[in-house]
N, C-alpha and C positions, 0 to 999 in steps of 0.2 A: 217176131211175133207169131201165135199160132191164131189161124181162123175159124170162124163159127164150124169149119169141116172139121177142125182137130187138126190142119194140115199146118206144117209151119213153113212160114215165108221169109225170106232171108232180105233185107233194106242194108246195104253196105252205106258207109259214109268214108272217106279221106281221115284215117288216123292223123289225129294234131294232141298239142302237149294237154289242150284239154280234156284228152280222154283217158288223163290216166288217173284219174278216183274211180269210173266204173271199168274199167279194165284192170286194175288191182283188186278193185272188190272181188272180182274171180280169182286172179293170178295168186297170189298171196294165197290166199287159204285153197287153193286145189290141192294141193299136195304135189305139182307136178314141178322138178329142179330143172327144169327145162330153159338152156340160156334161152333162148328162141324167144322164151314169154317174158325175159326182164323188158321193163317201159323203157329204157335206157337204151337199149340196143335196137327197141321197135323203133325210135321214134329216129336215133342217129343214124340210119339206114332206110329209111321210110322213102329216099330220093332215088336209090338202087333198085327197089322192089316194087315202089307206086304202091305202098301197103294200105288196104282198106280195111274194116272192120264193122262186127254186128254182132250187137249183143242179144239173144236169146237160148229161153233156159238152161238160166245160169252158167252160159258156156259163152265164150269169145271165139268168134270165125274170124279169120283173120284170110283174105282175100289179096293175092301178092301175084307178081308177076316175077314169072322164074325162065329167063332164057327164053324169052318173047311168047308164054305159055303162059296162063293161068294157073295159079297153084292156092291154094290153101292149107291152112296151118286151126287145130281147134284146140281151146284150152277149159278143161273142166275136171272139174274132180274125179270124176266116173269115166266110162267108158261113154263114147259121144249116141244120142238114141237113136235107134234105126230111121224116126222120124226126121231129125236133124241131117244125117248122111243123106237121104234121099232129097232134100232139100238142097244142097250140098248140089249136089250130079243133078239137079236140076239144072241150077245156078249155070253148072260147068257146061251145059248140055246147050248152052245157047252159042255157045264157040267151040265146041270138038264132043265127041263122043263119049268121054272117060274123064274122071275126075281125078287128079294127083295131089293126094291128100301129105304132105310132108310132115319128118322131124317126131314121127311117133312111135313110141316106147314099145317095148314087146308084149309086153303083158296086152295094154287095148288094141293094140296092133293086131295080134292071135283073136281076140274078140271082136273086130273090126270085121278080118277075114271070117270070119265062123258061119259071121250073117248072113254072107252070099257067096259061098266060096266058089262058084261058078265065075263070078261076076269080079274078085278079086286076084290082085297079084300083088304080094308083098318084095320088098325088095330091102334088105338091112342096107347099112349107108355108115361101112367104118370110121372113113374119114372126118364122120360128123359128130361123131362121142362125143358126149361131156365126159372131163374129169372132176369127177367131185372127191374131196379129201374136208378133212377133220380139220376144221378151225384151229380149234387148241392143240394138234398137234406140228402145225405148220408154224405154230406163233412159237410151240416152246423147244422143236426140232431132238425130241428127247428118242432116245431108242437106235438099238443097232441100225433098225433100216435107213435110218436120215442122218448116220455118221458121217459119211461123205459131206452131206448139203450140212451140218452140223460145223463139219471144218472150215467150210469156206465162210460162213458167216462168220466163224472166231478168225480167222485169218484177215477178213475184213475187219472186222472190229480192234485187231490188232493194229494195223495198217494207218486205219483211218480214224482215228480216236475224237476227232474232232466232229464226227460225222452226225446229225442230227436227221431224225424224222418230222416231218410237219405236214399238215392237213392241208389238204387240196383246196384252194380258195382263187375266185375270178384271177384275183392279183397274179397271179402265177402263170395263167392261162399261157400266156405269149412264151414263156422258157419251156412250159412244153411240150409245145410247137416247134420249136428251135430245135430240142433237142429229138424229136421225132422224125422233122427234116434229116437231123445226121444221122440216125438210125437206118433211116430208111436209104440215105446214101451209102453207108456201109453194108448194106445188103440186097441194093440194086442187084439187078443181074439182066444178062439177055435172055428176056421173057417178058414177050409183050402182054400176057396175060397176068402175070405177075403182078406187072408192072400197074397196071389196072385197076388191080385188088389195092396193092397198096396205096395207089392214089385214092381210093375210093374210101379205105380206111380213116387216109387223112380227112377226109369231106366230113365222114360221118362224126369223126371226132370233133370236129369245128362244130358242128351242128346240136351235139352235146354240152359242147362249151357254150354256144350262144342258149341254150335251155337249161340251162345246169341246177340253177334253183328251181324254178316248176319241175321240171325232173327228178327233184329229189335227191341228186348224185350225191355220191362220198367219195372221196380218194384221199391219196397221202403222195409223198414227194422226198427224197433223199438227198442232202445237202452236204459237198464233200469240201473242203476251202472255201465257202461262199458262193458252190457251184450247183447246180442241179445237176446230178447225175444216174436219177433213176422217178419215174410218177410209174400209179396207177390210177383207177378208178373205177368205179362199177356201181351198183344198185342189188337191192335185194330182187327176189325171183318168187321167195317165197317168207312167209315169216322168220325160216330158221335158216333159210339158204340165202347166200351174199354171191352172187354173181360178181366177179372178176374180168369186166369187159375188155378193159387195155391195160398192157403192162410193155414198158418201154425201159429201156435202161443203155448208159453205153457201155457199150462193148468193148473201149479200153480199157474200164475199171473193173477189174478181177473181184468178183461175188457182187458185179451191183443189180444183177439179179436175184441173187439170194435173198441179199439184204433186204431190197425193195419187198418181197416175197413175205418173208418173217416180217419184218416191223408192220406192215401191213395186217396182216393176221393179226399181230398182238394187240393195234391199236384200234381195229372193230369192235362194237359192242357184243357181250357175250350172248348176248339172243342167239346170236348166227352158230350153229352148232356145225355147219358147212360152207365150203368156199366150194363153188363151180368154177372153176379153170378154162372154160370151153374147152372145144374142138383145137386136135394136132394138124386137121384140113391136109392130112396126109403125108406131110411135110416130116422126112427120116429123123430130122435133127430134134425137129420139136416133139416129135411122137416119143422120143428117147427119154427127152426132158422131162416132159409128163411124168412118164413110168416111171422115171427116179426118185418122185418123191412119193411115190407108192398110192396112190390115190384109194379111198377107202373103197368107191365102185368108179366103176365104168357107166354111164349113163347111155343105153342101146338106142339107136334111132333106124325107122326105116320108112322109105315113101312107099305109099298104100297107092296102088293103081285099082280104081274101081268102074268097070263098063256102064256108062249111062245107058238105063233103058230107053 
């Protein structure tokens, strides 16, 4: 809210599933393909971050705890007003000196810093890229650059003739569960940090499954023998943009990431002129994957360190 001064004041509340009609009323139409701001991924991670939220002009503060630190994350069409930042490093000023503003774009980011450049430190954040690519060219995998991922689906489709796509529904929940246990068995490792994430992935994803209709979710699912061998799922970010929040597949069956990849694509409604891939989170193998199917942009992020007065 802003007061009789002109000054705005920030009132956080506990993000829950019912806050996502006025938190898409922003999200959706900002313009902004930011995985960060799908409701799908706020709300399945909301138990990792202790995610809060506050709606004023026309922007969404989103109030999170990042490695025992307060952080914030803001979503709006524009660049956020100077009034709103100083609220902001208010806010942050009641537990440390400097506000760590996450997950923002270069363009407001350079207009962020501009406003106090004494007072600011930007910082880009590789590993946290969105890949966004072309719906329709992922669904129809046409052109030299996607020959390779072009082959393995007809290889697949060769192979496995009997293999069927079908829509993500409750019923299903528990196989892919099952088959994300094996996944994640198969690429266990000695990393207790790893190890972590991945447990933490599984939570979140439980926690999407228990909201799945208030959330609005969509996915699809790959059936090879009568077997489930590949889900995904995700939610829109923006009118035209489909966040891609989980993609699982086993690792024995040769292209059941492809496939899953493609049939997915094709079977989204044509609204979605873009798929968000998220972040490679650094990872050699997956940053390679990414790049191979050519992603139309690289989506930049970087955390804004700003000194409280």
């Amino acid at each position: 809210m802003i007061n009789d001064c002109g000054t705005v004041e920030l009132s956080f509340h506990t993000l829950t599933a019912a806050d996502k009609e006025s938190v898409q009323r922003v999200t959706l139409s900002s313009g902004r393909r930011n995985c960060n701001f799908t409701f799908g991924n706020l709300i399945g991670w909301r138990f990792w971050f202790n995610t809060e939220i506050c709606i004023v002009e026309d922007a969404v503060v989103f109030r999170f705890n990042m490695e025992g630190r307060r952080a914030y994350m803001v979503c709006t069409a524009g660049v956020p007003s100077a009034g709103l930042l100083e609220a902001m490093c208010r806010d942050a000023a009641t537990e440390g000196s400097h506000m760590l503003l996450m997950n923002v774009e270069d363009e407001p980011a350079a207009a962020i810093a501009a406003l106090w450049p004494e007072r600011t430190v930007v910082k880009p954040r590789r590993n946290q890229y969105d890949y966004i690519y072309l719906r329709q060219e992922l669904a129809e995998m046409k052109g030299k650059s996607l020959k390779a991922k072009r082959n393995h689906v007809n290889k697949f489709l060769s192979e496995h003739a009997d293999f069927h796509f079908q829509r993500l529904e409750p019923a299903l929940f528990g196989e892919c569960l099952e088959l994300e246990r094996m996944w994640r068995g198969e690429v266990s490792r000695d990393d207790h940090e790893y190890n972590i994430a991945a447990n933490a992935e599984q939570r979140a994803m439980e926690t999407v499954f228990e909201h799945w209709d208030e959330l609005g979710m969509c996915g699809g699912c790959i059936y090879v023998d009568g077997r489930m061998i590949a889900f995904t799922y995700g939610s829109p970010v923006t009118h035209d943009t489909f966040d891609v929040c989980v993609e699982k597949a086993d690792r024995n069956v040769d292209g059941a990431f492809n496939i899953i990849n493609q049939q997915f694509a094709a079977h989204l409604p044509e609204q979605f002129v873009y798929l968000n891939r998220e972040e490679d989170m650094g990872l050699e193998g997956l940053r390679k994957s990414k790049l191979s199917y050519h992603p139309h942009e690289l989506l930049t992020y970087n955390n804004i360190v700003i000194q409280c007065r």
